[in-house]
Backbone of each chain as ProteinMPNN parsed JSONL, in Angstrom:
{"seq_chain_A": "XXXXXXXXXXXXXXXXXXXXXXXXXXXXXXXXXXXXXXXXXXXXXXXXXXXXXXXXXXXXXXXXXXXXXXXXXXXXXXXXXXXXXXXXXXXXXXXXXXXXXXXXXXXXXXXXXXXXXXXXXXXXXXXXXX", "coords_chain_A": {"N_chain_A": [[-157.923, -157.327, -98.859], [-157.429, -155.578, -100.776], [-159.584, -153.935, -100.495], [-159.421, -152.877, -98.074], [-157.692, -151.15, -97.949], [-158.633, -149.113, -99.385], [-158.366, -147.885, -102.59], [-155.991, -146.882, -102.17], [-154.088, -149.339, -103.501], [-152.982, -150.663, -106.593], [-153.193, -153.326, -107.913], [-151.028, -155.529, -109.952], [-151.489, -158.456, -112.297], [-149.202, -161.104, -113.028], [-148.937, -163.953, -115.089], [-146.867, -166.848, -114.381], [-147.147, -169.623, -114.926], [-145.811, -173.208, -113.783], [-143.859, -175.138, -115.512], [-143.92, -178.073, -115.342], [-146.215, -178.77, -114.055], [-149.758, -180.306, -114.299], [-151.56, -178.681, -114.809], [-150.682, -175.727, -114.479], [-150.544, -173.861, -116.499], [-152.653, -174.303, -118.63], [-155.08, -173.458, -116.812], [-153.946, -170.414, -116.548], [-154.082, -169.575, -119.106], [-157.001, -170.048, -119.422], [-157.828, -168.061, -117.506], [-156.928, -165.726, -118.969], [-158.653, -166.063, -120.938], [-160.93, -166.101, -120.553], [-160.502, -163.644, -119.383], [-160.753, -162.372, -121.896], [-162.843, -161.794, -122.46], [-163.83, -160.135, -120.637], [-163.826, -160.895, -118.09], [-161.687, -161.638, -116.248], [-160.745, -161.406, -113.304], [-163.073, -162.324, -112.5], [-162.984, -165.296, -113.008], [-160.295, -165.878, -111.951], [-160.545, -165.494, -109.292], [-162.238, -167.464, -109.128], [-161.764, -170.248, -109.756], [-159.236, -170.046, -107.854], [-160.82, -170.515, -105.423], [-162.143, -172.546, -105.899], [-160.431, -174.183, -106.674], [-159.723, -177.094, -108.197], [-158.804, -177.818, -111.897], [-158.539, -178.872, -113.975], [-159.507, -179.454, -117.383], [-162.559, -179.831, -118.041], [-163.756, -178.892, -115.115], [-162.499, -176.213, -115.94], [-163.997, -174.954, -117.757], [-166.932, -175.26, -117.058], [-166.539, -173.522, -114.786], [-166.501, -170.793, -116.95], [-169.0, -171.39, -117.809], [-170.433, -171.035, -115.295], [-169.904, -168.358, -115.126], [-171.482, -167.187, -116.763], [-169.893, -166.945, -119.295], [-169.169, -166.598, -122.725], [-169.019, -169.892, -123.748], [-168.57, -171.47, -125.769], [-166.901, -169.569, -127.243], [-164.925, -169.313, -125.125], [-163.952, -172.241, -124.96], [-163.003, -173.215, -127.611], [-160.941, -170.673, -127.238], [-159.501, -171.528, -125.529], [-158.793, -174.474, -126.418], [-157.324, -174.047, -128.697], [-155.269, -172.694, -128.256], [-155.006, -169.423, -128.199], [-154.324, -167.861, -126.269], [-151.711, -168.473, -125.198], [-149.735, -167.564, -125.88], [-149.143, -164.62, -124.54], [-149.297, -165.431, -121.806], [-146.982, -166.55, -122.148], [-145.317, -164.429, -122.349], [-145.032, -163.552, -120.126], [-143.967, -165.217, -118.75], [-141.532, -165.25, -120.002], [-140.68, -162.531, -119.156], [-140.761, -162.215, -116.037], [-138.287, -164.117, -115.841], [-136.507, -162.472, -117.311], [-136.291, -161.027, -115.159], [-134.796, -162.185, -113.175], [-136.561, -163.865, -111.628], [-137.699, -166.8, -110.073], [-139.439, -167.461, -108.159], [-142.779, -168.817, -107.107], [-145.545, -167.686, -104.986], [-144.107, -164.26, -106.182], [-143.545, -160.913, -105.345], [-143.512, -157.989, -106.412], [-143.468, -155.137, -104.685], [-143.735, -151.977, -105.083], [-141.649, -151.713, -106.919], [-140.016, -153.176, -105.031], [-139.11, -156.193, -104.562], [-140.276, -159.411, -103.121], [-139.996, -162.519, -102.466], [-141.132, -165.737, -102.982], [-143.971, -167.252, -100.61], [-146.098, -165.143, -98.804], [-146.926, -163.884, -95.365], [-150.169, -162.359, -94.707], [-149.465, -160.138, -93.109], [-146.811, -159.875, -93.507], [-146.848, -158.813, -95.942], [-148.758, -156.406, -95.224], [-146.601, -154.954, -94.049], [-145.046, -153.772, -95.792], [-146.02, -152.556, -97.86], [-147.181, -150.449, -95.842], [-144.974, -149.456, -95.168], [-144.287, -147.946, -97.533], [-146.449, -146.382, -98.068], [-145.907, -144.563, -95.883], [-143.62, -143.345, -96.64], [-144.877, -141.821, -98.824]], "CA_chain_A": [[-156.868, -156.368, -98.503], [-157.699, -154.238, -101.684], [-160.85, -152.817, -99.877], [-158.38, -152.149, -96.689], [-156.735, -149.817, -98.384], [-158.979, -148.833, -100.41], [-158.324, -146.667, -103.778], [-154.587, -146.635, -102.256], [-153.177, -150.307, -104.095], [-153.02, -150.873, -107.949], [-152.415, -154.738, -108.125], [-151.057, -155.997, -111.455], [-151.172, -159.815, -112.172], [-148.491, -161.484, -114.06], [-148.657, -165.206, -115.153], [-145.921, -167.676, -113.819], [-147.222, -170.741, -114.263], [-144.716, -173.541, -113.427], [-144.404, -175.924, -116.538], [-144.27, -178.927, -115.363], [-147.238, -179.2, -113.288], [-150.218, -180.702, -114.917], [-153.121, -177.597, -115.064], [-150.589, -174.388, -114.541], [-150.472, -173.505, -118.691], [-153.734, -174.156, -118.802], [-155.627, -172.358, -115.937], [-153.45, -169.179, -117.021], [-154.762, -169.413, -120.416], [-158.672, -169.636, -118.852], [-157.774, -166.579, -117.158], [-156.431, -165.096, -120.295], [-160.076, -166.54, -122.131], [-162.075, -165.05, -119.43], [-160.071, -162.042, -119.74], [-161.202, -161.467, -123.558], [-164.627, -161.383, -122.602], [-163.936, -158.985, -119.467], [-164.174, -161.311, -116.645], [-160.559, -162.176, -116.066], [-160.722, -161.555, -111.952], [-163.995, -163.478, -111.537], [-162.033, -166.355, -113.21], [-158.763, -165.793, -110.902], [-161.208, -165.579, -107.986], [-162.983, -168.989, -109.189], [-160.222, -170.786, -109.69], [-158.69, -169.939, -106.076], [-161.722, -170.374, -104.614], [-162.453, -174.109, -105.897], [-159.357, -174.772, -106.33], [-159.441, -177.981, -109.225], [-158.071, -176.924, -112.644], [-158.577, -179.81, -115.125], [-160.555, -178.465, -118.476], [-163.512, -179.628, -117.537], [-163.97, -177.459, -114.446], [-162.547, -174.707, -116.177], [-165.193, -174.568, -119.122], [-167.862, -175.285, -115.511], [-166.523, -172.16, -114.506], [-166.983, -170.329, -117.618], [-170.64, -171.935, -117.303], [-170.998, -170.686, -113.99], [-169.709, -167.177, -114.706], [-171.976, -166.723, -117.934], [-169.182, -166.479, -120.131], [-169.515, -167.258, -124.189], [-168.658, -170.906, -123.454], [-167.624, -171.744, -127.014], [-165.73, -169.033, -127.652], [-163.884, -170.051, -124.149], [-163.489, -173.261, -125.484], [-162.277, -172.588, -128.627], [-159.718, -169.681, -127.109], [-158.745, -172.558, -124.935], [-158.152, -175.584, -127.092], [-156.515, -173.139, -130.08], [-154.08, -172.074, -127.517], [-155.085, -168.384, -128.51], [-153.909, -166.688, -124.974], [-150.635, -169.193, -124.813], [-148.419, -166.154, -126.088], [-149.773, -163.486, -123.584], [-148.723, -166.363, -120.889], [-145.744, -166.858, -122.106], [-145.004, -163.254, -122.09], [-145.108, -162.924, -119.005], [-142.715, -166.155, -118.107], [-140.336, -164.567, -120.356], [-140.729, -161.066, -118.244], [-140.364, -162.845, -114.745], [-136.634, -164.922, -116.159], [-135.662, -161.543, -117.234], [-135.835, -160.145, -113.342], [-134.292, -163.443, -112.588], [-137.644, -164.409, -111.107], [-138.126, -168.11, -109.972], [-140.413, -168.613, -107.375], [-143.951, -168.104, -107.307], [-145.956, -166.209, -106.033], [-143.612, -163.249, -105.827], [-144.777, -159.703, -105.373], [-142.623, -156.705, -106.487], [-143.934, -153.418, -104.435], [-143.043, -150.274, -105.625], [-140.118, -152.223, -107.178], [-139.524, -154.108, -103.92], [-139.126, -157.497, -103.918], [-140.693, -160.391, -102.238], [-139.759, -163.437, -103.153], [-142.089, -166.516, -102.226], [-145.089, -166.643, -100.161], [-145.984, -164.31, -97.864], [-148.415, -163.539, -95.02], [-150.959, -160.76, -95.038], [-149.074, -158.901, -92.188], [-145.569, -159.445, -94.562], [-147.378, -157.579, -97.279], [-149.174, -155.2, -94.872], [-145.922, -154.117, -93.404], [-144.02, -153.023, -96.89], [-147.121, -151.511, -97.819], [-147.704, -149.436, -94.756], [-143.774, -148.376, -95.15], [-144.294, -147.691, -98.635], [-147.127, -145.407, -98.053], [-145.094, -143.933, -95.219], [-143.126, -142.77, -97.712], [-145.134, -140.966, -99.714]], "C_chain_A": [[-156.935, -155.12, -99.384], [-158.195, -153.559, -100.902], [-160.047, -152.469, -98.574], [-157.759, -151.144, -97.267], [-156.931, -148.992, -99.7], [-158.618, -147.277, -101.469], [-156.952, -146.347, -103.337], [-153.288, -148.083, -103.08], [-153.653, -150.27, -105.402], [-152.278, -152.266, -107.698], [-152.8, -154.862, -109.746], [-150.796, -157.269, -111.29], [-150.432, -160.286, -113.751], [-148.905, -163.121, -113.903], [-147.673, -165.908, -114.701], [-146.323, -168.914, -113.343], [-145.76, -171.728, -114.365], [-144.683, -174.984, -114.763], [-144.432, -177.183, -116.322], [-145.369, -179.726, -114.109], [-148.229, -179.332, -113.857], [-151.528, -179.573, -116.062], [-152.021, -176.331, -115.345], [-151.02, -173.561, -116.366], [-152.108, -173.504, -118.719], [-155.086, -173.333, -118.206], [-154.867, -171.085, -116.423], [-154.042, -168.964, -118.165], [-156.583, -169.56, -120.099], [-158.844, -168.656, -118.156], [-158.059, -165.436, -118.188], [-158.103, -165.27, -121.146], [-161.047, -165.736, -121.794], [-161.739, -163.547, -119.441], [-160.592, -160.828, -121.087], [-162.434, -161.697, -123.591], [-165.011, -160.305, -120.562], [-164.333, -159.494, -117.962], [-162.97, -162.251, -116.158], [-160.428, -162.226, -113.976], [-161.776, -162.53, -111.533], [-163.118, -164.425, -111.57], [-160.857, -166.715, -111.799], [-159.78, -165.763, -109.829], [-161.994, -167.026, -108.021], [-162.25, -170.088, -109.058], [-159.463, -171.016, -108.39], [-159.394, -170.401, -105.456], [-161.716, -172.2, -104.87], [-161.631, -174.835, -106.467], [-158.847, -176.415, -108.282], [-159.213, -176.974, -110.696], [-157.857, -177.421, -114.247], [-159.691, -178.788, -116.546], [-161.587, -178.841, -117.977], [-164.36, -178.981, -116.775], [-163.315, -175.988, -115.176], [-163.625, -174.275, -117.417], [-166.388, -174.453, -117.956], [-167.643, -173.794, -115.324], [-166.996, -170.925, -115.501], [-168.687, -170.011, -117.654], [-171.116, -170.854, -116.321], [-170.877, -168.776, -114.011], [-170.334, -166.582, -116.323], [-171.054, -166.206, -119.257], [-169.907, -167.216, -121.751], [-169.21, -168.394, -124.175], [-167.487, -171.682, -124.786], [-166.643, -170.973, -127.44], [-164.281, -169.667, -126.672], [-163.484, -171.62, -124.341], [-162.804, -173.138, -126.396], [-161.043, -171.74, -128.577], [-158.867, -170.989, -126.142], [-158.132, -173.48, -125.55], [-157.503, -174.928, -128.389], [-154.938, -173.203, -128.949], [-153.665, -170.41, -127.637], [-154.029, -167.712, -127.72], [-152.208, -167.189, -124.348], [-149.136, -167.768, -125.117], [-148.363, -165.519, -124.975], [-149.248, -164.351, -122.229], [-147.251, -166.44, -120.784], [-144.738, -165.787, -122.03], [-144.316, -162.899, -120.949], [-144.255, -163.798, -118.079], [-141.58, -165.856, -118.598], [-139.728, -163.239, -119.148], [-140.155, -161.591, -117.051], [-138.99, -163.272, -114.866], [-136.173, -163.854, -116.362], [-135.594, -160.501, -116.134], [-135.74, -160.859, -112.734], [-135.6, -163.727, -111.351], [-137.978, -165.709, -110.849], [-138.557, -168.812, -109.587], [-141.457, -168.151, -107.527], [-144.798, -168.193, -105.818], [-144.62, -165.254, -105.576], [-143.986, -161.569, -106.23], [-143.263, -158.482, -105.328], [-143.855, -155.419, -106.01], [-143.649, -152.322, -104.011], [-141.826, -150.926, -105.589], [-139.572, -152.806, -106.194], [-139.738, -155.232, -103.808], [-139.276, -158.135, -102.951], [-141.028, -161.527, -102.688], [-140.219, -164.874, -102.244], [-143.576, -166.615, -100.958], [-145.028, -166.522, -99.097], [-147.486, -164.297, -96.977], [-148.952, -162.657, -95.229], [-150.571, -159.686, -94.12], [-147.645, -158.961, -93.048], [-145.903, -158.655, -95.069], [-147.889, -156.215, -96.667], [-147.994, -154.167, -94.49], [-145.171, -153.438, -94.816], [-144.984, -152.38, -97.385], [-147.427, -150.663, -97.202], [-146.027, -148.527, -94.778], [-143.942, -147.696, -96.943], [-145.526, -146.557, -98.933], [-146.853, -144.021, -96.884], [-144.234, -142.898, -95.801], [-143.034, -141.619, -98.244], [-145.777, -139.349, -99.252]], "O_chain_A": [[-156.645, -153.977, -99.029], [-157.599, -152.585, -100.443], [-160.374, -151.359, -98.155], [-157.317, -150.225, -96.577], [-156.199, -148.493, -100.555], [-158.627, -146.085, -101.162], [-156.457, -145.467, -104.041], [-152.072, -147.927, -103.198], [-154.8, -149.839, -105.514], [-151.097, -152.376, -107.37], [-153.779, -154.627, -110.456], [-150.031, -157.589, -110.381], [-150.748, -160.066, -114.92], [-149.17, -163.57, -112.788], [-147.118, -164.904, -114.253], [-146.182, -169.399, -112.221], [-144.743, -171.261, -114.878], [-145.641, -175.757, -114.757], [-145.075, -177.746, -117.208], [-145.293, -180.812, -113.534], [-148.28, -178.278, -114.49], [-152.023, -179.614, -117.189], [-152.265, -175.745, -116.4], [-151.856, -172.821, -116.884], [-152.658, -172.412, -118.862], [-155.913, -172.737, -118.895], [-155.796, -170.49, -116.971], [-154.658, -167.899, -118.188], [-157.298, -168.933, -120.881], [-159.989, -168.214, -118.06], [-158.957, -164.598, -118.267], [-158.477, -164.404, -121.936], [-161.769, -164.957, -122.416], [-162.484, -162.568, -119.492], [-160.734, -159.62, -121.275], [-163.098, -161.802, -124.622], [-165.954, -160.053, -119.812], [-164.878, -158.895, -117.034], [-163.163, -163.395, -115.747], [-159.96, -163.253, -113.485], [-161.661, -163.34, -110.613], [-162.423, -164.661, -110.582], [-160.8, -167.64, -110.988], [-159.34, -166.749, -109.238], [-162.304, -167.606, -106.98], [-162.277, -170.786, -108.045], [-159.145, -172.136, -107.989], [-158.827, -170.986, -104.532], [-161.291, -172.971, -104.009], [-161.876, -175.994, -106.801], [-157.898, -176.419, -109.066], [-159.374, -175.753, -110.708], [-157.366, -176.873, -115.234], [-160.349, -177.752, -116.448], [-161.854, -178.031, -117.089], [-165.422, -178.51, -117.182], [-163.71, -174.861, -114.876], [-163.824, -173.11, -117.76], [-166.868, -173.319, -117.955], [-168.477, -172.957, -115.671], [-167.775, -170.092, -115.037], [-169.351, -168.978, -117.575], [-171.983, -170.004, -116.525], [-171.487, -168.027, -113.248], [-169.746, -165.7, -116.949], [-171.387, -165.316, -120.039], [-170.813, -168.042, -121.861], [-168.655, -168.339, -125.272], [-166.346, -172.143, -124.791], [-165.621, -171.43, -127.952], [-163.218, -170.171, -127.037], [-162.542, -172.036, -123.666], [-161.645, -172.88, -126.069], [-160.178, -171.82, -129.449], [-157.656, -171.187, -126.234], [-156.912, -173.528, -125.397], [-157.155, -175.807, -129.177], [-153.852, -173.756, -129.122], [-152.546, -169.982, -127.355], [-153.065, -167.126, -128.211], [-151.596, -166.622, -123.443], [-148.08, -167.395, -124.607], [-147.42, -165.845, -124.254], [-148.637, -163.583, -121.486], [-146.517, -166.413, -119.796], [-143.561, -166.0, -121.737], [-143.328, -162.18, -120.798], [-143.858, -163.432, -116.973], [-140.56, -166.059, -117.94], [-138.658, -163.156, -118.545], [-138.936, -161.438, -116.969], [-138.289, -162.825, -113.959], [-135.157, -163.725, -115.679], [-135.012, -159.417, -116.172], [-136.306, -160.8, -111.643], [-135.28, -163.747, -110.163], [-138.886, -165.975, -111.637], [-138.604, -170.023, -109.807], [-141.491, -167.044, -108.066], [-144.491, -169.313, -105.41], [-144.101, -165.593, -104.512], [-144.586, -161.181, -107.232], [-142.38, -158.293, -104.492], [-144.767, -154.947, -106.688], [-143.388, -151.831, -102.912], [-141.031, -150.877, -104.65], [-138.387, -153.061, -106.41], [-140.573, -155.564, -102.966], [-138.712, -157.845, -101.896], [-142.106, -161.738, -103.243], [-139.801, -165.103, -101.109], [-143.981, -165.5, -100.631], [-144.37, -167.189, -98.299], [-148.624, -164.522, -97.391], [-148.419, -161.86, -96.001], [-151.073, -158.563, -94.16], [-147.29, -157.814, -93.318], [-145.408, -157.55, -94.85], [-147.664, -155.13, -97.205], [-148.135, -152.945, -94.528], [-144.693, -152.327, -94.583], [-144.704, -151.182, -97.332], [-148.067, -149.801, -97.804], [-145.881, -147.336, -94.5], [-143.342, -146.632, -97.093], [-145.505, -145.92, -99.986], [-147.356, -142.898, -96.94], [-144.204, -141.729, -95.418], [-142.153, -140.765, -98.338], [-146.027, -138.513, -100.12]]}, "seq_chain_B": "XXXXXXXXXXXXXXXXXXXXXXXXXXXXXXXXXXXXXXXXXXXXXXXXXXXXXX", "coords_chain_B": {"N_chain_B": [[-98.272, -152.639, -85.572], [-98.878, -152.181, -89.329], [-99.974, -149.615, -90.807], [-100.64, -148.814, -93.411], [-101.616, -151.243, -94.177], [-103.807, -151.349, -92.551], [-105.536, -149.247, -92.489], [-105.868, -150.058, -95.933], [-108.153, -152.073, -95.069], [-109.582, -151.019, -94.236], [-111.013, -149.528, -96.311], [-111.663, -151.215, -98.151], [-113.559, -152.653, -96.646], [-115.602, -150.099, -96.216], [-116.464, -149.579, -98.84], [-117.942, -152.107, -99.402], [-119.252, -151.985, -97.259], [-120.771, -149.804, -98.798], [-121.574, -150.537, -100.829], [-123.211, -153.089, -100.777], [-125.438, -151.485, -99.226], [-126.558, -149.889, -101.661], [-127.544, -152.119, -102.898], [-129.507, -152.485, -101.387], [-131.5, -150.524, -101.799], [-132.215, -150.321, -104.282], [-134.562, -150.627, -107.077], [-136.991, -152.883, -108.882], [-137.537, -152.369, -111.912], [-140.821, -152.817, -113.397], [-142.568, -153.995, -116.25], [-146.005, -152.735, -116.743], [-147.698, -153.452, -118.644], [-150.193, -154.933, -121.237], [-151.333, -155.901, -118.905], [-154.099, -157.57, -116.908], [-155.389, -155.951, -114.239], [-156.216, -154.639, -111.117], [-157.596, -151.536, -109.224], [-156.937, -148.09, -109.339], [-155.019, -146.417, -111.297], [-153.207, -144.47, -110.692], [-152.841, -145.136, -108.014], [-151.043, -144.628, -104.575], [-149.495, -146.927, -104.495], [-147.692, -149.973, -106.008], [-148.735, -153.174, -106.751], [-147.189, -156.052, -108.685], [-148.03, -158.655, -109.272], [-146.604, -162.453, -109.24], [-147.422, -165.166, -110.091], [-148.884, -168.37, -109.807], [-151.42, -170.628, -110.835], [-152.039, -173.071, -110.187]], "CA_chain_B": [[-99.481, -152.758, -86.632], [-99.087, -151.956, -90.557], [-100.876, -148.379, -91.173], [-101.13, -149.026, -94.485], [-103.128, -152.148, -94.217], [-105.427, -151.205, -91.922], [-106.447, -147.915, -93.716], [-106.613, -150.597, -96.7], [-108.489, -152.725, -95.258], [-111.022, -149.802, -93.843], [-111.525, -148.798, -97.146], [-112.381, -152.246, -98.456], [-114.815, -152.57, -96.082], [-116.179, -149.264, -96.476], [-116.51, -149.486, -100.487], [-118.459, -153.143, -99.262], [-121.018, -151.637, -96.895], [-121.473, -148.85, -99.851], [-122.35, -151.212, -102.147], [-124.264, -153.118, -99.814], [-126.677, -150.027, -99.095], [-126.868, -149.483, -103.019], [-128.44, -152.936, -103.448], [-130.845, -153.138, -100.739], [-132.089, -149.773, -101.946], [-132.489, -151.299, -105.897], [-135.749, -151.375, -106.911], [-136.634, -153.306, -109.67], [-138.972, -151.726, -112.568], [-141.383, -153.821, -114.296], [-143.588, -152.883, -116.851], [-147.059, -153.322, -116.295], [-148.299, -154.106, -120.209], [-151.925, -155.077, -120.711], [-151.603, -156.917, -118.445], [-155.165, -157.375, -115.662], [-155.506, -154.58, -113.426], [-157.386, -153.965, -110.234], [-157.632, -150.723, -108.337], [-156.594, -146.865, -109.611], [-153.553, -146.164, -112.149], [-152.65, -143.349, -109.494], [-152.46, -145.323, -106.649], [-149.732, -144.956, -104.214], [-149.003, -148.566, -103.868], [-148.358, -150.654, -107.395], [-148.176, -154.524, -106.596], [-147.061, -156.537, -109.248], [-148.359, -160.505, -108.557], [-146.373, -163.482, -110.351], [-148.44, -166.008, -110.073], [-148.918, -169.879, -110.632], [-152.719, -170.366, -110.27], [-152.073, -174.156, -109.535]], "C_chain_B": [[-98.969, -151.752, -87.775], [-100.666, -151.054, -90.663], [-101.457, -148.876, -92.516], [-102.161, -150.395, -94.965], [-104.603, -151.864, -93.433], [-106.435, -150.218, -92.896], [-106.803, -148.888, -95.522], [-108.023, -151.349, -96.54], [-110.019, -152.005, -94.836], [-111.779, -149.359, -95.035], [-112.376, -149.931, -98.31], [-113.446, -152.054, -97.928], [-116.008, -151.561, -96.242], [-117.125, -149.415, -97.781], [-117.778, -150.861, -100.262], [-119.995, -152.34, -98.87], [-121.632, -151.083, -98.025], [-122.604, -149.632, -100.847], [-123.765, -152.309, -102.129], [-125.746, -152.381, -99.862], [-126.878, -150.267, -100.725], [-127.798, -150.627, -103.247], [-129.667, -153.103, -102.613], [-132.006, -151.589, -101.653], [-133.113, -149.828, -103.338], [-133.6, -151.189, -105.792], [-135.945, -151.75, -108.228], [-138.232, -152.872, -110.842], [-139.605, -153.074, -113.476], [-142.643, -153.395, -115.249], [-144.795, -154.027, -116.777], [-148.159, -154.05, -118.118], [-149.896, -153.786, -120.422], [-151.773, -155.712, -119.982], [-152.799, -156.657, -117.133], [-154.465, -156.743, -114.563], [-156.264, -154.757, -112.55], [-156.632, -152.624, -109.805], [-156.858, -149.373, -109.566], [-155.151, -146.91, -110.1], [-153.049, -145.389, -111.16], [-152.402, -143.435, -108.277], [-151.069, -145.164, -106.245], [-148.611, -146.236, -104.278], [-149.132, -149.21, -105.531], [-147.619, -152.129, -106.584], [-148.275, -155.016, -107.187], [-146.559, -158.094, -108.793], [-147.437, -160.915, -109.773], [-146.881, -164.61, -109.638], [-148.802, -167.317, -110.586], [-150.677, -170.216, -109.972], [-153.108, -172.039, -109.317], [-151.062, -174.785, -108.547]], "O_chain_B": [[-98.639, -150.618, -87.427], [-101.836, -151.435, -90.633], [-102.613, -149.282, -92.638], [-103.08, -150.477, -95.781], [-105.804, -152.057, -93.621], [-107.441, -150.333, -93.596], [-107.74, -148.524, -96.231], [-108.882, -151.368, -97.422], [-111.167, -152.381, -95.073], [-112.92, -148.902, -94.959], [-113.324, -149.661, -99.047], [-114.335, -151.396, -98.468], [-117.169, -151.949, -96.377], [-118.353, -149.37, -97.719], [-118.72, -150.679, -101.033], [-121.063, -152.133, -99.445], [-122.72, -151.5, -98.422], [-123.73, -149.463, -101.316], [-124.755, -152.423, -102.852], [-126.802, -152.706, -100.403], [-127.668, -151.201, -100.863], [-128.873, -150.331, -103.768], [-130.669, -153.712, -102.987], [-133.161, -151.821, -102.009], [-134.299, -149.515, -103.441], [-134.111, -151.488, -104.713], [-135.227, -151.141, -109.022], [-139.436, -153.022, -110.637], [-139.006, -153.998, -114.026], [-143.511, -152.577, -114.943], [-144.816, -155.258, -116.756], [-149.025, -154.904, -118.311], [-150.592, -152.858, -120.008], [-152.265, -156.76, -120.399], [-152.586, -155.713, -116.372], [-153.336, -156.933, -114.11], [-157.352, -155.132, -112.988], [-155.416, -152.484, -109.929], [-156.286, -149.787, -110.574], [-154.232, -147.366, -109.42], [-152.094, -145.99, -110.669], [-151.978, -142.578, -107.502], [-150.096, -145.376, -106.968], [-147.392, -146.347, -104.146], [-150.145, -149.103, -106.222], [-146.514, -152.231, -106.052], [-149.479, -155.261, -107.257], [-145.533, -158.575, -108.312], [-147.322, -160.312, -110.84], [-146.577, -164.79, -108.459], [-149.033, -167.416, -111.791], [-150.996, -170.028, -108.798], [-153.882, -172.259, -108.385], [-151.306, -175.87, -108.02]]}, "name": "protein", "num_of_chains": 2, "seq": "XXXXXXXXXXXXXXXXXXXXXXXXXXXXXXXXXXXXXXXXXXXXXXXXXXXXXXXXXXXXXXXXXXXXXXXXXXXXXXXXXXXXXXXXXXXXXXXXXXXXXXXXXXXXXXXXXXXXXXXXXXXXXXXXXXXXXXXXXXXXXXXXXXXXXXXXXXXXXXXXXXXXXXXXXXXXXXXXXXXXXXXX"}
């Protein structure tokens, strides 16, 4: 949908994992690992894509996406990127935020998940707009 | 019929829709941090994901 509209969306990704589900905390923080070596979207695209979430596959992924492996280990089992996570679950509670995913655009709320013609249509009024 | 209620109760209502309108219009700012980026700072469009990856 980026490349649909291309060079007209700026997506920002916030964390919100959900804490008591077994992987969220942890996949966010292999984002976050992957992130401090500049490959935070492959990650988020690997992840989606194959879906499991246990450490094992996420160090695999690392593997697979030539990252420093040890460092990503290491930023993982420290809990380096657990702040930067948690940041961002703080941020979400303070815009009474509580489901996921939800997508603020251009400050417009959309709360739970959506299809790709939901999103196209507040997007297409939102460039209407401008 | 009681003038004075109705014209109250018109003005209730009124003051309702108003406020109404005021919230759908709300938008809610969020700051973007470091936080991962795709696509042009200058775009028209900013969509800010929250996100549970599992």
């Amino acid at each position: 949908m980026l490349k649909e509209y291309d060079g007209k969306i700026r997506l920002v990704f916030k964390h919100y994992p959900y804490r008591y589900r077994d992987f969220s905390y942890l996949a966010a923080q292999a984002a976050e690992a992957a992130g401090a070596q500049g490959k935070f979207w492959p990650m988020h695209d690997l992840m989606i894509e194959r879906k499991a979430l246990d450490r094992q596959s996420l160090l695999g992924y690392a593997r697979d996406l030539d990252l420093d492996v040890s460092r990503f280990t290491a930023d993982l089992d420290s809990g380096k990127h657990l702040h930067r996570v948690e940041k961002d679950v703080q941020l979400a509670r303070e815009l009474d935020i509580y489901q996921t995913p939800t997508f603020v655009i251009n400050g417009r709320l959309l709360v739970g998940f959506r299809t790709l013609d939901n999103l196209r249509k507040v997007i297409d009024e939102e460039l209407a707009g401008k | 019929m009681n003038w004075k209620r109705v014209s109250l109760l018109l003005i209730l209502l009124l003051s309702f829709s108003l406020s109404a309108g005021w919230a759908a219009q709300e938008r809610l700012s969020v700051p973007i941090g470091d936080s991962p980026v795709l696509g042009p700072a200058e775009a028209p469009v900013t969509i800010i994901e929250f996100m549970d990856f599992q």
